[in-house]
PDB file as gemmi writes it, atoms N, CA and C in Angstrom:
CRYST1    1.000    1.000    1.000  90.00  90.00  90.00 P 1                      
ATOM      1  N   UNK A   1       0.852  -1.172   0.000  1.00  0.00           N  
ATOM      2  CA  UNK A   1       0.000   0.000   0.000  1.00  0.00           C  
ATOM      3  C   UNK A   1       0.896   1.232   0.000  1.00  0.00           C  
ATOM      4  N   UNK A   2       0.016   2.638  -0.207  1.00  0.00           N  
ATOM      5  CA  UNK A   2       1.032   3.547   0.179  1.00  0.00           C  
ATOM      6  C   UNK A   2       2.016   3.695   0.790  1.00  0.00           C  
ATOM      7  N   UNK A   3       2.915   2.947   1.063  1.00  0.00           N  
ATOM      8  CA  UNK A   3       4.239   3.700   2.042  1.00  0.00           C  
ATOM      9  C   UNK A   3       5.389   3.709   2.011  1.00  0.00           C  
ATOM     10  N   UNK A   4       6.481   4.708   1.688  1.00  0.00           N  
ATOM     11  CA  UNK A   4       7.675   4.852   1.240  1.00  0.00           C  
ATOM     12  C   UNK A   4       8.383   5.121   2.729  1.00  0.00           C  
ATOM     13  N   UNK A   5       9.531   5.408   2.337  1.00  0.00           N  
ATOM     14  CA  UNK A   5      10.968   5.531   3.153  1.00  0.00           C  
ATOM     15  C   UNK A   5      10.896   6.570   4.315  1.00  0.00           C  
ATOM     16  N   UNK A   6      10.685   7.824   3.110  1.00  0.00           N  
ATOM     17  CA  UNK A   6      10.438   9.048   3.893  1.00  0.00           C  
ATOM     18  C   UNK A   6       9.492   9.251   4.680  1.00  0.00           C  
ATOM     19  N   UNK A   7       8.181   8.844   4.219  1.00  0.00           N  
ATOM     20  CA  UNK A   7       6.644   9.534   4.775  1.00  0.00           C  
ATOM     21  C   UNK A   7       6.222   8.403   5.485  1.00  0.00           C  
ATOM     22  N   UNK A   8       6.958   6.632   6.076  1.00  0.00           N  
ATOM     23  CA  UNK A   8       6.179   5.877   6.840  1.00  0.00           C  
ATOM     24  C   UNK A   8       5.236   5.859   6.649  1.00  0.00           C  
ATOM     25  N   UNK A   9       4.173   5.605   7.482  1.00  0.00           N  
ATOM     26  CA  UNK A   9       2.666   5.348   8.271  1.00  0.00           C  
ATOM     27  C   UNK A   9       1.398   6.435   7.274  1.00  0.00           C  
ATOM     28  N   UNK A  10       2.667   7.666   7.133  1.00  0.00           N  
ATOM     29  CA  UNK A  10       1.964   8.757   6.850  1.00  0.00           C  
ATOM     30  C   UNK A  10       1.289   9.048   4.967  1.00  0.00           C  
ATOM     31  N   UNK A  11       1.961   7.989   4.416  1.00  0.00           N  
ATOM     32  CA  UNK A  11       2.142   7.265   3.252  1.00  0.00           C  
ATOM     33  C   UNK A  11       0.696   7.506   2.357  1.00  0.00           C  
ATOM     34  N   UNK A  12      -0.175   6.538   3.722  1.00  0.00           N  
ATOM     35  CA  UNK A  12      -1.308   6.450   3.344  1.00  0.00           C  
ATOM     36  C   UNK A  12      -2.968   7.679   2.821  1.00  0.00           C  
ATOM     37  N   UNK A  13      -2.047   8.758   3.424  1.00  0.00           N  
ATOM     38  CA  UNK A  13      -2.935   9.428   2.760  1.00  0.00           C  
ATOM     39  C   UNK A  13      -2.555  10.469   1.488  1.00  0.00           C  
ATOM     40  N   UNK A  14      -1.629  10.161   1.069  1.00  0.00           N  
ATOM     41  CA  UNK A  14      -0.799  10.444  -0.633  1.00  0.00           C  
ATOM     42  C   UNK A  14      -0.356  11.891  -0.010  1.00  0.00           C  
ATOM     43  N   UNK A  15      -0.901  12.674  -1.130  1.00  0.00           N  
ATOM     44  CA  UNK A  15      -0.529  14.180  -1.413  1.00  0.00           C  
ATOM     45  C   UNK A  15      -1.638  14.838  -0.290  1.00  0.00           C  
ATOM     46  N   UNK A  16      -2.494  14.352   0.076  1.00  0.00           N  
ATOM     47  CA  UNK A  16      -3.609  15.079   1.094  1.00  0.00           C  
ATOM     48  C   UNK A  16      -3.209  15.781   2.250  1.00  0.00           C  
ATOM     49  N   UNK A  17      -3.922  16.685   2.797  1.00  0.00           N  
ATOM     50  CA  UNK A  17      -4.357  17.229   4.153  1.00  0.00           C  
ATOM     51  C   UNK A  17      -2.971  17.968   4.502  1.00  0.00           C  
ATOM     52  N   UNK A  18      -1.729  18.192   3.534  1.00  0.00           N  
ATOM     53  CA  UNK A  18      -0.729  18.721   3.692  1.00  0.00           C  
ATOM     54  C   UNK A  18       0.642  18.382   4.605  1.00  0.00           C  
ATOM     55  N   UNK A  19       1.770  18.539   4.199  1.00  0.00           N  
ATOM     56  CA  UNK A  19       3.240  18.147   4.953  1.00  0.00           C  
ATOM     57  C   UNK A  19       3.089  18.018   6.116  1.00  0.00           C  
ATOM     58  N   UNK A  20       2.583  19.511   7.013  1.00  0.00           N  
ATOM     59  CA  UNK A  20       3.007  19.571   7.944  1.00  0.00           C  
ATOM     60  C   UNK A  20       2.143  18.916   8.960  1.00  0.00           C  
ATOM     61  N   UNK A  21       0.803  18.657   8.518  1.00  0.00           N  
ATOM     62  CA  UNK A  21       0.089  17.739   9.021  1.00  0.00           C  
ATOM     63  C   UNK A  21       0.410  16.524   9.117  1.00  0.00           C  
ATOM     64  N   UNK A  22       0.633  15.676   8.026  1.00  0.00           N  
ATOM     65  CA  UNK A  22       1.315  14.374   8.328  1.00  0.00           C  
ATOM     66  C   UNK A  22       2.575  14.134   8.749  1.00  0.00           C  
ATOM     67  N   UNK A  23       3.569  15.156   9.180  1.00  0.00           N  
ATOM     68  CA  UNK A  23       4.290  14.690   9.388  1.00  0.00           C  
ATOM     69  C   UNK A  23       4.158  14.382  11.336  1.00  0.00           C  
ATOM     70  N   UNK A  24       3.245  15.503  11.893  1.00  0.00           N  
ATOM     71  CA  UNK A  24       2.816  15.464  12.927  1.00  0.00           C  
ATOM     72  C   UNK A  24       1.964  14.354  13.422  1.00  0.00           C  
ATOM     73  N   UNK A  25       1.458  13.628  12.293  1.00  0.00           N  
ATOM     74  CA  UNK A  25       0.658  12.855  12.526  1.00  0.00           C  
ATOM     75  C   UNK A  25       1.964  11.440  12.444  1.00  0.00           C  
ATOM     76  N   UNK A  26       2.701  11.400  12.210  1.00  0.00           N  
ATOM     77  CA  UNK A  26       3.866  10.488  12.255  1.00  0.00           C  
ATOM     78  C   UNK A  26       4.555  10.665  13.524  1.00  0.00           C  
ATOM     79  N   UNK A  27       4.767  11.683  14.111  1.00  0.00           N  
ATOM     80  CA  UNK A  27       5.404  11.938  15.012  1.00  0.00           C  
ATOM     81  C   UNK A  27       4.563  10.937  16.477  1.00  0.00           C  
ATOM     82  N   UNK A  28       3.273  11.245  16.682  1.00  0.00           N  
ATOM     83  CA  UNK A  28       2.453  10.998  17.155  1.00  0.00           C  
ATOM     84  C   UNK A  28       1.526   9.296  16.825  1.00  0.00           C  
ATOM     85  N   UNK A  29       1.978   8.856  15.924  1.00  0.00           N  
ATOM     86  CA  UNK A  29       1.842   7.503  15.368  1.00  0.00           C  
ATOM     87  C   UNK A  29       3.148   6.718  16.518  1.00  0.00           C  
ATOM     88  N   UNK A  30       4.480   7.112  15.745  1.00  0.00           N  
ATOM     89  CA  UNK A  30       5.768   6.723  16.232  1.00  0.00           C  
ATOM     90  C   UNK A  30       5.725   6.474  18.091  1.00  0.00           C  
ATOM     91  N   UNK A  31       5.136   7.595  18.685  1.00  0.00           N  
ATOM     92  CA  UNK A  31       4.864   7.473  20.432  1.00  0.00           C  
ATOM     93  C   UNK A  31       4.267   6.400  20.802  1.00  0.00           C  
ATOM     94  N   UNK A  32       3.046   6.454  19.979  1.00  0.00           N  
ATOM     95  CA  UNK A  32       2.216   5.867  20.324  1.00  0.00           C  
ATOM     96  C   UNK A  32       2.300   4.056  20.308  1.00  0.00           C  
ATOM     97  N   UNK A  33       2.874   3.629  19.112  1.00  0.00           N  
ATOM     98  CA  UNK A  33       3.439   2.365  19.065  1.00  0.00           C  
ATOM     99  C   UNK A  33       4.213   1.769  19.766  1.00  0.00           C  
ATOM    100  N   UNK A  34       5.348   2.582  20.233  1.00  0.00           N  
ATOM    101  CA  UNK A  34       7.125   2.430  20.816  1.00  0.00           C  
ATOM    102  C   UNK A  34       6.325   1.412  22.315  1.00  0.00           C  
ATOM    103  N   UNK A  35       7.036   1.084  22.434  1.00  0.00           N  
ATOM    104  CA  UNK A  35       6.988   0.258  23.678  1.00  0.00           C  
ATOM    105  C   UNK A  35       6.650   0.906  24.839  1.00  0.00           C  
ATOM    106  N   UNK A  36       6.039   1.081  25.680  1.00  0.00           N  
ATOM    107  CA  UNK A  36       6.002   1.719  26.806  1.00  0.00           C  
ATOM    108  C   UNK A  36       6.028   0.544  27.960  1.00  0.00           C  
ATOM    109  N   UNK A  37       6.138   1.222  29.658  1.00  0.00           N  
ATOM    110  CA  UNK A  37       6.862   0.576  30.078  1.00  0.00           C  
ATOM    111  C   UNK A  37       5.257   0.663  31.182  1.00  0.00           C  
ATOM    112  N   UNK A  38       5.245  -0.643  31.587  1.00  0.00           N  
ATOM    113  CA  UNK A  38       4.220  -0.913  32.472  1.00  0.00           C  
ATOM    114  C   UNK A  38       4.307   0.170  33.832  1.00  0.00           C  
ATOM    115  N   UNK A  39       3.528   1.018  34.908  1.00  0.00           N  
ATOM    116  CA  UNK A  39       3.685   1.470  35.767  1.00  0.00           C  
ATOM    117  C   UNK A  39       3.854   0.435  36.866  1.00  0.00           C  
ATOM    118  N   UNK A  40       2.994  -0.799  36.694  1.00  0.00           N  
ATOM    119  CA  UNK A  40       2.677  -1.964  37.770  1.00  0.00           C  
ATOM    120  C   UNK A  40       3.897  -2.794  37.779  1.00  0.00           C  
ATOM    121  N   UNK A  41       4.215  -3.456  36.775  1.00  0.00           N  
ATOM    122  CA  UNK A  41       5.185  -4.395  36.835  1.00  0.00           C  
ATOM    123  C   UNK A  41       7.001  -3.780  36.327  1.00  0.00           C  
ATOM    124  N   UNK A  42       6.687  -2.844  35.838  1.00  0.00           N  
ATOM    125  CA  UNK A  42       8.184  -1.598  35.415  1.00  0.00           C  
ATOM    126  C   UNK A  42       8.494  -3.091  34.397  1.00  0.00           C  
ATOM    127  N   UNK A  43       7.912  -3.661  33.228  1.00  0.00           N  
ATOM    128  CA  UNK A  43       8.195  -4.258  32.520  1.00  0.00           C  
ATOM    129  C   UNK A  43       7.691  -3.507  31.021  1.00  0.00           C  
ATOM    130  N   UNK A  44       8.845  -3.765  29.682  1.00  0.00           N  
ATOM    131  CA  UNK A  44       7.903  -2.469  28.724  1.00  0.00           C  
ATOM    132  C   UNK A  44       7.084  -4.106  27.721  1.00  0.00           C  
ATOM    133  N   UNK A  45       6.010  -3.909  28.085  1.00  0.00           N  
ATOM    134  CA  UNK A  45       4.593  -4.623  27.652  1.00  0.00           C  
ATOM    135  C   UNK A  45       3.278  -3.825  27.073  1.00  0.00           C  
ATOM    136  N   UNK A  46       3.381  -2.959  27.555  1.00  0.00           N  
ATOM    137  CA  UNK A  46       2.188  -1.862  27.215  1.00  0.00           C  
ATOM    138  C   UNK A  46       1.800  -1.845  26.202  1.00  0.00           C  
ATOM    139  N   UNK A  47       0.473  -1.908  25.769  1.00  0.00           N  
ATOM    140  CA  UNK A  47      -0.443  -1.733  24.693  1.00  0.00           C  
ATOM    141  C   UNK A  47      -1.531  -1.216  25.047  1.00  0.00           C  
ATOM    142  N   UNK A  48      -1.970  -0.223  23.478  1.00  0.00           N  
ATOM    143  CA  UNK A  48      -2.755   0.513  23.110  1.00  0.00           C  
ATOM    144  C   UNK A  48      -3.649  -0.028  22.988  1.00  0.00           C  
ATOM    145  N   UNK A  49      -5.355  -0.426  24.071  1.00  0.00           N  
ATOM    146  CA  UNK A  49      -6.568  -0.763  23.618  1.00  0.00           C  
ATOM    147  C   UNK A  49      -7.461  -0.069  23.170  1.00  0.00           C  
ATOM    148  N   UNK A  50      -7.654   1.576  23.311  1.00  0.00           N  
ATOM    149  CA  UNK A  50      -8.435   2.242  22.335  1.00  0.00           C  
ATOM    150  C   UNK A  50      -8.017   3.643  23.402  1.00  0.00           C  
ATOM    151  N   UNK A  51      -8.232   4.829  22.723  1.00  0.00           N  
ATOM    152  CA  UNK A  51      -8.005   5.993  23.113  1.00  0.00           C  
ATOM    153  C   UNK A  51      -8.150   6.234  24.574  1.00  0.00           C  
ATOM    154  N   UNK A  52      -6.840   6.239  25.366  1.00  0.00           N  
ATOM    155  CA  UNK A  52      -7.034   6.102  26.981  1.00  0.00           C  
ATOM    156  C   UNK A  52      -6.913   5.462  27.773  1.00  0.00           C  
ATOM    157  N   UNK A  53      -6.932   3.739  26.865  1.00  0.00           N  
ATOM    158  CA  UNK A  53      -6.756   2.674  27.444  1.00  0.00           C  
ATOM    159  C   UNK A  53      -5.813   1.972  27.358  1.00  0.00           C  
ATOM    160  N   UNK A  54      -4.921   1.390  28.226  1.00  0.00           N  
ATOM    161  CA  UNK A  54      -3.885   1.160  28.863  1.00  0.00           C  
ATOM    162  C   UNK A  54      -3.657  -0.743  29.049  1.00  0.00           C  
ATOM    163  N   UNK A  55      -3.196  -1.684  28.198  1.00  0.00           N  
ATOM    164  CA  UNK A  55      -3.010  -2.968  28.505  1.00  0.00           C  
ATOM    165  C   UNK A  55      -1.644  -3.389  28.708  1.00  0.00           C  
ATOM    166  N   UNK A  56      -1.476  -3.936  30.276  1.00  0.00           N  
ATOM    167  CA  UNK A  56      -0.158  -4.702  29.778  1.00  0.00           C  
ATOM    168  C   UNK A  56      -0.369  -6.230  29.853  1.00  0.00           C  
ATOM    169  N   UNK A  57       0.869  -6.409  28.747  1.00  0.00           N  
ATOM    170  CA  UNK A  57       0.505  -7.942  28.098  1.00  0.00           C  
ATOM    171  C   UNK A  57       1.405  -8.863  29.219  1.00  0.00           C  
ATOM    172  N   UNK A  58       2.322  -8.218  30.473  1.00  0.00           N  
ATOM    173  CA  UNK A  58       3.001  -9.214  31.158  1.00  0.00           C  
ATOM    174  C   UNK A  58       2.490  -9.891  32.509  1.00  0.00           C  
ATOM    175  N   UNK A  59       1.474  -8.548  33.268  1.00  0.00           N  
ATOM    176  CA  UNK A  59       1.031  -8.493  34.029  1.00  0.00           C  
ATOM    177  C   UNK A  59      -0.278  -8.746  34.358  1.00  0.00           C  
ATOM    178  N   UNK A  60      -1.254  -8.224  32.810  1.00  0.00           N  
ATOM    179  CA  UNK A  60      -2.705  -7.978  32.845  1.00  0.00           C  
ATOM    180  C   UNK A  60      -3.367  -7.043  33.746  1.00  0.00           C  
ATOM    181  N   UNK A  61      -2.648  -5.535  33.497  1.00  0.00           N  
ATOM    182  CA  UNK A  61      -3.031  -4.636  34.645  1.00  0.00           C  
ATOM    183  C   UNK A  61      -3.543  -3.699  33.108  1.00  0.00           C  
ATOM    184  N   UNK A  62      -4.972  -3.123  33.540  1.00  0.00           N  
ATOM    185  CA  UNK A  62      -5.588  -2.387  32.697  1.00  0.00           C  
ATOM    186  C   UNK A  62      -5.852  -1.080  33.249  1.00  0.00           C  
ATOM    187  N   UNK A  63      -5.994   0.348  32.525  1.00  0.00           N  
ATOM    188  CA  UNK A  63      -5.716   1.415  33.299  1.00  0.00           C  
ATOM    189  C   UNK A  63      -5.770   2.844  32.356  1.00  0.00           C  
ATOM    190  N   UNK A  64      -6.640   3.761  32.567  1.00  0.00           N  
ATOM    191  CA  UNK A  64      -6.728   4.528  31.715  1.00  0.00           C  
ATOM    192  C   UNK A  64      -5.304   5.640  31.644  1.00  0.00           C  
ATOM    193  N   UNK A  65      -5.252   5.767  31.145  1.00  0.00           N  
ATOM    194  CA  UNK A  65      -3.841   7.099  30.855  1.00  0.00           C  
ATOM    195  C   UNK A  65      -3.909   8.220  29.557  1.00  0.00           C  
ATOM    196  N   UNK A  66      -3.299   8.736  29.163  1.00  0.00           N  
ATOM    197  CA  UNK A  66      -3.511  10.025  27.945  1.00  0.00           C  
ATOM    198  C   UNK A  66      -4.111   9.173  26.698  1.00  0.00           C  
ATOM    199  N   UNK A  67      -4.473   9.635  26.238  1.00  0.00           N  
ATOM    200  CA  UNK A  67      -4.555   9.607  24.489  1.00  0.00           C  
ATOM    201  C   UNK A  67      -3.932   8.414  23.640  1.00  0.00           C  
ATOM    202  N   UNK A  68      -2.716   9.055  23.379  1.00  0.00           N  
ATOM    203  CA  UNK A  68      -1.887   8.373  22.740  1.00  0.00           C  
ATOM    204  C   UNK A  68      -0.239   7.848  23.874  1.00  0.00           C  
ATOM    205  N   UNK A  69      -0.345   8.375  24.702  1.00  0.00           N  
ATOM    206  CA  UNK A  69       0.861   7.738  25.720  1.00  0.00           C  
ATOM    207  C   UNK A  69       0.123   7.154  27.148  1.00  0.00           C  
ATOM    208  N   UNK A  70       0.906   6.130  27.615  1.00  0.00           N  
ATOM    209  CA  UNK A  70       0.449   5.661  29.082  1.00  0.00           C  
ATOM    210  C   UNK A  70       0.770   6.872  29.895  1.00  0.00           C  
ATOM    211  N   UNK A  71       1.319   7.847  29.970  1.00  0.00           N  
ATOM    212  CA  UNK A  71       1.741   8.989  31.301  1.00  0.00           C  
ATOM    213  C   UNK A  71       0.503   9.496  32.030  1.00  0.00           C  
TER     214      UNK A  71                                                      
END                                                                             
């Protein structure tokens, strides 16, 4: 599908909605994926279950936090 070298993730929406938008929207993709590190077990397991929601896969401790980061 859309995605080259330069533009990653951001690939997918071609020439649209402008540079400086997607590139912010990459920036903010990139956080959001990276590993984060459990608060409960200080193990990095953490996953993204939907906007806010907080899973870790070592422990099974669930927990709301920001947006796009566990903080």
């Amino acid at each position: 599908m859309g995605r080259t070298k330069k533009v990653k993730s951001a690939g997918r929406y071609g020439v649209r909605y402008g540079l400086k938008l997607r590139k912010k929207l990459l920036e903010v993709e990139k956080e959001q994926k990276k590993k984060h590190i459990c608060p409960n077990c200080k193990k990095p397991g953490l996953k993204r279950l939907a906007a806010g929601i907080w899973y870790c896969k070592k422990c099974g401790a669930k927990f709301a936090g920001k947006a796009y980061v566990p903080g």
